[in-house]
N, C-alpha and C positions, 0 to 999 in steps of 0.2 A: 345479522341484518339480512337473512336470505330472503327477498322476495320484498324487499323495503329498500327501492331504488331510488323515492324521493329523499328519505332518510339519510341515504347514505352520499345522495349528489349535496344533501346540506353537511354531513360532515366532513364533505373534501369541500367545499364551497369555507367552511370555518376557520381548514388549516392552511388553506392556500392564501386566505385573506377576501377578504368583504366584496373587491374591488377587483379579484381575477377573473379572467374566464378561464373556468372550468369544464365546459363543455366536450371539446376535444379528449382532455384526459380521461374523462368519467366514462366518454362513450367506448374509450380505447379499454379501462379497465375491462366495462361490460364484454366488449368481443373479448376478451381473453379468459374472464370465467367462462365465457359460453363456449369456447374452444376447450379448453380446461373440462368441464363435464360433456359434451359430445365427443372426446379423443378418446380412445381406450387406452393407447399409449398413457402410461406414466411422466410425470413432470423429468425425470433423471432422463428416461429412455431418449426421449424427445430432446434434451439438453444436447446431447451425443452427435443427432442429425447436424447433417450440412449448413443448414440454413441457420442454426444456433451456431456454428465452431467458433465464430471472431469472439462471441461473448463469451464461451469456454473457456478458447484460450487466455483472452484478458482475465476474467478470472479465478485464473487458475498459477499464470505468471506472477500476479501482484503480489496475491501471499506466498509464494516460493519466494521471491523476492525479497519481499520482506521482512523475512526470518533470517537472507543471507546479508542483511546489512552490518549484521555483529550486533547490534546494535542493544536487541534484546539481551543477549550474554553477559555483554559489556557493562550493561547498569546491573545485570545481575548479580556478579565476579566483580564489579569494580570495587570493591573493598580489596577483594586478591589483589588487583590490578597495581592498587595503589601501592600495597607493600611489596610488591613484587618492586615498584621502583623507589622505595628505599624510607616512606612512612612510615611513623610506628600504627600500631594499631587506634589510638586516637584518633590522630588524621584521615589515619584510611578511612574511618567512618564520617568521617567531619566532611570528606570532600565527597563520599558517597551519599551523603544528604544532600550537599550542592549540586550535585550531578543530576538528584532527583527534583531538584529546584528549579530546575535549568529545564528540563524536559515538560515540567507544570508549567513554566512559563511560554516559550514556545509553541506549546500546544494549545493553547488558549490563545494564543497571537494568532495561530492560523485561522480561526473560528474568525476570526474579522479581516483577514488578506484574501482568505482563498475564495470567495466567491468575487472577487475584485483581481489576482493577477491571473488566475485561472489555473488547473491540476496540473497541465504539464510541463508550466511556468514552476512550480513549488517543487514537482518531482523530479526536473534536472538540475533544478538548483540546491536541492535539497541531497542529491544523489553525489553530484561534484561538491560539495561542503564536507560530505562525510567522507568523500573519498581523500581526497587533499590531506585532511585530518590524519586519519587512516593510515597514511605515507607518512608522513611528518612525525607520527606516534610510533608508526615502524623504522625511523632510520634513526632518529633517538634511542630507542631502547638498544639496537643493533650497537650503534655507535659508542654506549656508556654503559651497557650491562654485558654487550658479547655475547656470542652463542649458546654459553653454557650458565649466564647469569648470576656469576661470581664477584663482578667487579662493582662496585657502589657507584650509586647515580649520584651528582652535584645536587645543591639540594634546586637550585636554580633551575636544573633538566626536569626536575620530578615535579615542582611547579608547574612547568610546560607544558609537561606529560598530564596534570590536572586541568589546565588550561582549555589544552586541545580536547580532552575528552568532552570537555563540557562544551567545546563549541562543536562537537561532532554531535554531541547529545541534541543538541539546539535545531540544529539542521534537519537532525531526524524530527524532534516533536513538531517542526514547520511542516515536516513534509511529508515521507513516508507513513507514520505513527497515524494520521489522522486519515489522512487517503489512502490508505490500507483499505478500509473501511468503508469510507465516502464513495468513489469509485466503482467497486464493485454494484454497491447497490444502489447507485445511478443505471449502467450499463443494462443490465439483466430487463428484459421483456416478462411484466405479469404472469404470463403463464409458466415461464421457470424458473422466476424471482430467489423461490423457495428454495429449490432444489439446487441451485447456484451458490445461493448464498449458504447453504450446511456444508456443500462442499466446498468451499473456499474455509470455512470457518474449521472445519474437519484437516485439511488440509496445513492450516495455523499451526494448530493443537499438535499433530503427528510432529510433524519437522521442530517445533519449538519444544517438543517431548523429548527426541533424538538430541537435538543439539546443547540441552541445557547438561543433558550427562556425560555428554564426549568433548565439552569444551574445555574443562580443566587438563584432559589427557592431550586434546591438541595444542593448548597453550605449553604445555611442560614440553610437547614433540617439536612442536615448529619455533616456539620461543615468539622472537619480535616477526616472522616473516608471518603470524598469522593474522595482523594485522596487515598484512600483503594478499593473504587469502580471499579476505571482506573486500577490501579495497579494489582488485580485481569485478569481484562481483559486483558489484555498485556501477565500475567501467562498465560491464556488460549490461545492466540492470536503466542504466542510461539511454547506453545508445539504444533500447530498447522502446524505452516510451519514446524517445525520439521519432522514430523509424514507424510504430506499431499503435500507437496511443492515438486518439484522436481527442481533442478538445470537447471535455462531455459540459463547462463552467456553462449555468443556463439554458440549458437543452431541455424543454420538455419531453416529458416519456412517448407523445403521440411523433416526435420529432428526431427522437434517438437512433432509428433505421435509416434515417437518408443523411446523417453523419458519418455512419457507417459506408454508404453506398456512394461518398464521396469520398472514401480514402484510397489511395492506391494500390493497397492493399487485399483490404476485406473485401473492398466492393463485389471482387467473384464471388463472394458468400452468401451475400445479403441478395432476396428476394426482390426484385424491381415494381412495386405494387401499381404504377402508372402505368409498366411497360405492359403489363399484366391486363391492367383495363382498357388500353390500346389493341391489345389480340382479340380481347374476347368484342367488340367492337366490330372489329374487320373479320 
């Protein structure tokens, strides 16, 4: 559509809905292509600058993040998981179906909460759900298999142990699973949309590369404490959107820098464009 500007105001006029104003975003996209071919910098080069780092860092943290909630491994392995605590191999698959039931479900739940309790309503609750889990899965397994995972689980423990997986599983498809995703490419500014979002998706793929082949060696090394491992991280991964995240639920894109410039935080990052037209002014 290059050079077809009513064309392209009617097909953001289409998906936005009949009855939105458009205006603001459309004109915002335009200054950013026309930034975008007047820059000689690269969309990456420019990602790196100052004035980009709050949207770097966000996302750049969320898929680190999100790789270290176990969570992935967990549905992966959980067939191990199961016979490890005392399944036969029937079960083990029978509850690895459930698990993956459990996570379809959830994640379709959140398609109808999350524009109604908002991201960082979902990603601390969703972070303290799997963590809890996470513990409760590690002091069982500690408790009734022991370091060296010799001694047979009741069958009432290994229930538990399917139990909780499945509501750690739930927690994540409310939460993290979906806004993984969502999140980032809210945040990210047209001009380094692209460049943001490969490295964040690049960034997925690496770490979820690395951890899907060292998880069985760390599960056999650390036993039940590696679910202390995750768990940990998820504490960290919390208090982090707490502290760092700002509420993006209904933020248009012409309106995403001065959420920014109202955080505690970032706000030394973010360009002040009022303050900006006050100088040139006086």
């Amino acid at each position: 559509m290059r050079g077809q500007t009513d064309r392209a105001r009617a097909v953001l006029q289409r998906i936005r809905g009949a009855d939105a104003d458009v205006d603001a975003e459309f004109k915002d996209i335009i200054r950013a292509v026309d930034i975008a071919r007047q820059n000689d910098e690269g969309a990456f080069r420019r990602l790196f600058s100052k004035e980009y780092r709050h949207y770097l860092a966000i996302g750049v943290a969320i898929p680190v993040f999100y790789e270290f909630t176990g969570m992935i491994v967990i549905s992966v392995f959980s067939p191990v998981l199961f016979r490890t605590v005392g399944f036969n191999s029937q079960r083990a698959i029978l509850g690895s179906v459930i698990n993956s039931a459990t996570n379809l479900v959830s994640t379709l739940l959140s398609t109808f909460i999350m524009d109604r309790s908002g991201r960082r309503f979902l990603f601390i609750i969703g972070g303290l759900g799997m963590m809890l889990c996470e513990v409760a899965i590690s002091w069982i397994m500690a408790d009734h298999l022991g370091k060296h995972g010799g001694a047979t689980m009741p069958r009432n423990y290994a229930t538990g142990v399917l139990v909780l997986i499945c509501m750690c599983t739930f927690s994540f498809g409310l939460s993290w699973a979906p806004l993984r995703w969502v999140v980032p490419s809210e945040i990210y500014p047209v001009e380094v949309r692209s460049a943001g979002q490969a490295m964040s998706i690049s960034i997925t793929l690496c770490i979820s590369f690395v951890e899907l082949q060292v998880f069985i060696a760390l599960l056999c090394a650390m036993k039940y404490a590696v679910f202390l491992f995750y768990a940990a991280w998820l504490l960290a991964m919390t208090i982090f959107i707490v502290m760092f995240l700002p509420e993006t639920k209904g933020v248009p894109l012409e309106a995403m820098q001065s959420v920014w410039a109202r955080h505690w935080y970032w706000r030394k990052f973010v360009k002040d464009d009022k303050n900006d037209d006050q100088d040139n002014c006086l």
